[in-house]
C-alpha positions in Angstrom: 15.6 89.2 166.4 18.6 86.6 166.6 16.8 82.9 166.5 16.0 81.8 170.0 14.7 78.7 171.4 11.1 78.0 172.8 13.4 78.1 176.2 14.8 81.2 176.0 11.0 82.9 174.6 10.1 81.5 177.9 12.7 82.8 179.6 12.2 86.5 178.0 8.7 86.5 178.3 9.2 85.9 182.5 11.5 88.3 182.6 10.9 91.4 180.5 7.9 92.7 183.2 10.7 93.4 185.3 13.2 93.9 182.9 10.2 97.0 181.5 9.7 98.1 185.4 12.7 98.3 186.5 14.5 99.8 183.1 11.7 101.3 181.0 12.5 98.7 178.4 11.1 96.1 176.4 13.6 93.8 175.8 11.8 91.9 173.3 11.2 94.4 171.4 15.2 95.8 171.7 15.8 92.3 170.6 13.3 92.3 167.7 14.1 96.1 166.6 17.5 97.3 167.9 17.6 100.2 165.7 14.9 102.0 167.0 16.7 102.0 170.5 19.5 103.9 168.7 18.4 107.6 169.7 19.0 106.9 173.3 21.7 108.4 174.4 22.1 106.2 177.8 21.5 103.0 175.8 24.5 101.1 176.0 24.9 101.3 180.1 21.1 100.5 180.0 22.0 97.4 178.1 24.3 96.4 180.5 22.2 96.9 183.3 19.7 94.6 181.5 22.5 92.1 180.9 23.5 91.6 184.5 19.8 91.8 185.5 19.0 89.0 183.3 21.5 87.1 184.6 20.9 87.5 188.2 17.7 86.7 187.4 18.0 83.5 185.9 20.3 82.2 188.4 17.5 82.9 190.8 15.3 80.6 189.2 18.0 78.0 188.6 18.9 78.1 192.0 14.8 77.4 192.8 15.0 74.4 191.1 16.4 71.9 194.3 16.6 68.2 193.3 17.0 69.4 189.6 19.9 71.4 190.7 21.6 68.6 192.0 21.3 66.3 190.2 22.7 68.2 187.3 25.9 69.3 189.8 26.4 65.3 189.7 25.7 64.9 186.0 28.2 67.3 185.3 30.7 66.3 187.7 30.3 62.7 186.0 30.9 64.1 182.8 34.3 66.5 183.8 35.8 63.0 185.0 34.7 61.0 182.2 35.9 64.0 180.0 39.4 64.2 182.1 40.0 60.5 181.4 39.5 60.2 178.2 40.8 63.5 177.0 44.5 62.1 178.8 43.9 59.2 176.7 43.3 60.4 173.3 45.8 63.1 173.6 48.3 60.3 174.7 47.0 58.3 172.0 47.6 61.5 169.4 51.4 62.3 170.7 52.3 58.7 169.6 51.0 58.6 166.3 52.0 62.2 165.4 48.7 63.4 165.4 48.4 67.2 165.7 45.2 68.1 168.8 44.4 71.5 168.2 41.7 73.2 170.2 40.3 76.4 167.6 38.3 79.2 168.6 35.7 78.4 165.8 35.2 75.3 164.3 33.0 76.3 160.8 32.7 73.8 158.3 32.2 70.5 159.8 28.7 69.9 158.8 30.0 66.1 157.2 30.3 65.5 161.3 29.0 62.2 162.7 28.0 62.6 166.4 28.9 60.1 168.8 27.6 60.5 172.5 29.5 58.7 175.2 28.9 58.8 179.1 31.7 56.7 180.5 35.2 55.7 179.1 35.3 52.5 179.4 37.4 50.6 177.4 35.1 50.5 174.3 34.9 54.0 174.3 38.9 54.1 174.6 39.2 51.6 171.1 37.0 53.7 169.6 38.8 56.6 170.2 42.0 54.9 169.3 40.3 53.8 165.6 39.5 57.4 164.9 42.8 58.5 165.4 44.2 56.0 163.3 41.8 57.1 160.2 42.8 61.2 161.5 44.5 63.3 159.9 44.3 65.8 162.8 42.3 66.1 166.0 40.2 69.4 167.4 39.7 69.2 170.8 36.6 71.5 172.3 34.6 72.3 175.7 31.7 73.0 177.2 32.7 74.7 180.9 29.9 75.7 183.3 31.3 76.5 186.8 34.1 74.2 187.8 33.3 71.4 185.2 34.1 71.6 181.8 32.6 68.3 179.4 34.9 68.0 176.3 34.4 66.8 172.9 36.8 65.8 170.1 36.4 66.0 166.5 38.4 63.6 164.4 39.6 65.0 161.3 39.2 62.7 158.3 39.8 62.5 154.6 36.4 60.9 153.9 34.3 62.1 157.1 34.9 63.9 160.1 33.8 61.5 163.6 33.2 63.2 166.7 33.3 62.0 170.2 31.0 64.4 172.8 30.8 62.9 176.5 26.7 63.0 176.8 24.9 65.7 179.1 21.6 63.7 180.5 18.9 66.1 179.7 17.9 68.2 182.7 15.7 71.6 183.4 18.3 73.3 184.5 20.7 72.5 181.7 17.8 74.2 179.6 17.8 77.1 181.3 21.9 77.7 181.2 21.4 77.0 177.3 18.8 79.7 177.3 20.9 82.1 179.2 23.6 81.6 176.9 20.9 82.4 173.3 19.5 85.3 175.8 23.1 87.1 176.4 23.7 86.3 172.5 20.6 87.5 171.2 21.6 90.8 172.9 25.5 90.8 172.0 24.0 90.9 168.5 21.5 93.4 168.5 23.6 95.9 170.5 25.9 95.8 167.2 22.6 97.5 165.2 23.2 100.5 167.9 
């Protein structure tokens, strides 16, 4: 089984009772031992059914959650604008130094990355960003998007050490459970590739 979270344990373990009853399948154990799944023919569209069903099913507790609920919505609406501004900046910032932004779809190999958490971009947070440009050689550019928000980070490129700059998420239940959602659907992407 892929490596999960205490969340997303939590999450499965709520779930796979109706997961079992409606599907005549222990997801845990699919997760834990894909292979042995392997001589049913209808596997696959079961899978999928399970998939969605997880889904749904999380969103129904998210959407339980009330005051937690919103104040996440205004966390992350913070966080798009405070992304927005200073993602204009630092990509203006980039243009005029000849600094190449690049946004990859994998970004392997930056384990010598120190993390810097912002939540406003003020104009300390704007020098900062200019003095890691000035020591870049190159700039990826990455984002988290959950409905119509989408909270950015930048990695600065070094010769020495690589800096990023990730706008801060405050933490939040319902943040927890979109994170366990995510390791959930993963968890299964993987094991369906045992089938």
């Amino acid at each position: 089984m892929a490596e999960t979270t205490s969340n997303a344990e939590f999450i499965l373990k709520r779930i796979a009772p109706n997961i079992k009853s409606k599907f005549g399948i222990d997801i845990e154990e699919f997760l834990r031992n894909p292979q042995g799944f392997s001589n049913d023919q209808d596997i696959a569209n079961k899978i999928e059914q399970i998939e969605a069903e997880l889904s749904e099913d999380i969103d129904e507790i998210i959407k339980s959650m009330g005051d937690a609920q919103k104040r996440f919505n205004d966390d992350m609406a913070k966080a798009d604008a405070v992304s927005k501004k200073l993602g204009q900046a630092i990509s203006i910032q980039a243009r005029q130094l000849g600094i190449p932004m690049i946004t990859p779809k994998d970004t392997d190999g930056f384990d010598n990355t120190e993390m810097i958490y912002v939540d406003n971009a003020d104009d300390n947070t704007l020098a900062l960003a200019q003095k890691l440009l000035g020591m870049s050689n190159f700039v990826i550019g990455g984002a988290l998007t959950y409905n119509e928000y989408k909270v950015s980070d930048w990695t600065f490129a070094t010769n020495s050490k690589n800096y990023a700059i990730r706008i801060n998420i405050p933490s939040n239940p319902v943040l927890d459970m979109e994170y366990a959602k995510t390791e959930i659907t993963d968890a299964i992407d993987a094991a369906k590739g045992y089938l």
